[in-house]
C-alpha positions as CSV (number, residue, x, y, z in Angstrom):
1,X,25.5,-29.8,-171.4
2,X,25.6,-30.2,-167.5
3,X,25.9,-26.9,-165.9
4,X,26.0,-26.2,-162.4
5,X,25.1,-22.7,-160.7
6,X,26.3,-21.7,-157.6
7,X,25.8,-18.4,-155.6
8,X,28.3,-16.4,-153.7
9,X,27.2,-13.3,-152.6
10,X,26.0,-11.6,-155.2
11,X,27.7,-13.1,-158.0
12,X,26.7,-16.2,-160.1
13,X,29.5,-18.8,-161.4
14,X,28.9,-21.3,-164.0
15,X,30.6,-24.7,-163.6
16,X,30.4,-26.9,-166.8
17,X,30.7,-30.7,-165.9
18,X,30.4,-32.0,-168.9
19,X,33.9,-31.5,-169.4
20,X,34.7,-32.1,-165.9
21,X,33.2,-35.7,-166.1
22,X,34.6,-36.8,-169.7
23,X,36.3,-39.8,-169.5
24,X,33.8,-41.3,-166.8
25,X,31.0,-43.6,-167.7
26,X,29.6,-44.5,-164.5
27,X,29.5,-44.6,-161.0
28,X,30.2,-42.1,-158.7
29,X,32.6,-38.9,-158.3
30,X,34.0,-36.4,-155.2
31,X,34.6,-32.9,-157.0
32,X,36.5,-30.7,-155.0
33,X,35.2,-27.9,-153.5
34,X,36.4,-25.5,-156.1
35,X,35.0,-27.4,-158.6
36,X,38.1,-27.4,-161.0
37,X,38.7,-32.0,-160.4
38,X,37.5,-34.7,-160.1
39,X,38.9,-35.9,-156.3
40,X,37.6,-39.6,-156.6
41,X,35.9,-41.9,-158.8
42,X,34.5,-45.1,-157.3
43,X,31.4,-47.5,-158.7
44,X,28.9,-46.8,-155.7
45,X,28.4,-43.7,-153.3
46,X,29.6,-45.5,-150.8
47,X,32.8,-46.1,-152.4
48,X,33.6,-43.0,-153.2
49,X,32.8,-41.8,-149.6
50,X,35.2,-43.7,-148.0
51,X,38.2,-43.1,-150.0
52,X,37.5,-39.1,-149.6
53,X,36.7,-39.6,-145.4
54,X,40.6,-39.3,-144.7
55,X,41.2,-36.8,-147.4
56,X,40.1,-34.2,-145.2
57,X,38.6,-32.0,-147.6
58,X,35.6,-30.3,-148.5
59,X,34.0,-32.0,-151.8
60,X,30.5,-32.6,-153.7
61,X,29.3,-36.2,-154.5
62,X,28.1,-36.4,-158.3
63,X,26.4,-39.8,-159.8
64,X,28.1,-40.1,-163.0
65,X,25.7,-40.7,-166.5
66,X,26.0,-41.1,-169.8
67,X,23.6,-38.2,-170.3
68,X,23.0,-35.4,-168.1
69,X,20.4,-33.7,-169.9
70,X,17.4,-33.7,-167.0
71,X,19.9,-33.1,-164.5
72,X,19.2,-29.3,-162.6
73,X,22.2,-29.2,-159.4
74,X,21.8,-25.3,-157.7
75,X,23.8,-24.7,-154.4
76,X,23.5,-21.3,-152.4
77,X,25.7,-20.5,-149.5
């Protein structure tokens, strides 16, 4: 199970991706800020930055796996 924590003030949210990322075998993703989509899929980074640079939105680049189980993501703002 890939879970992502991120702090906000003094409260910790949970984001599970696995469920965010079924359906995706490989490649690369944009999740949206909120961390509630999937924004873009594309097969290389670079890809999937272009088609988000006119979207004009905050969002998270994620390399898509069939297993996520030594991935450790932590972002504090």
């Amino acid at each position: 199970m890939m879970v992502y924590n991120i702090s906000m003030d003094t409260k910790q949210n949970r984001i599970e991706f696995t469920k965010l990322l079924r359906g995706y075998k490989s490649g690369w993703v944009a999740i949206s800020a909120t961390f509630d989509k999937v924004v873009v899929w594309g097969e290389t980074l670079k890809d999937v930055m272009q088609k988000t640079k006119d979207k004009g939105q905050k969002v998270f680049y994620f390399p898509v796996e069939k297993s996520y189980s030594d991935f450790i993501g932590k972002s504090q703002e």
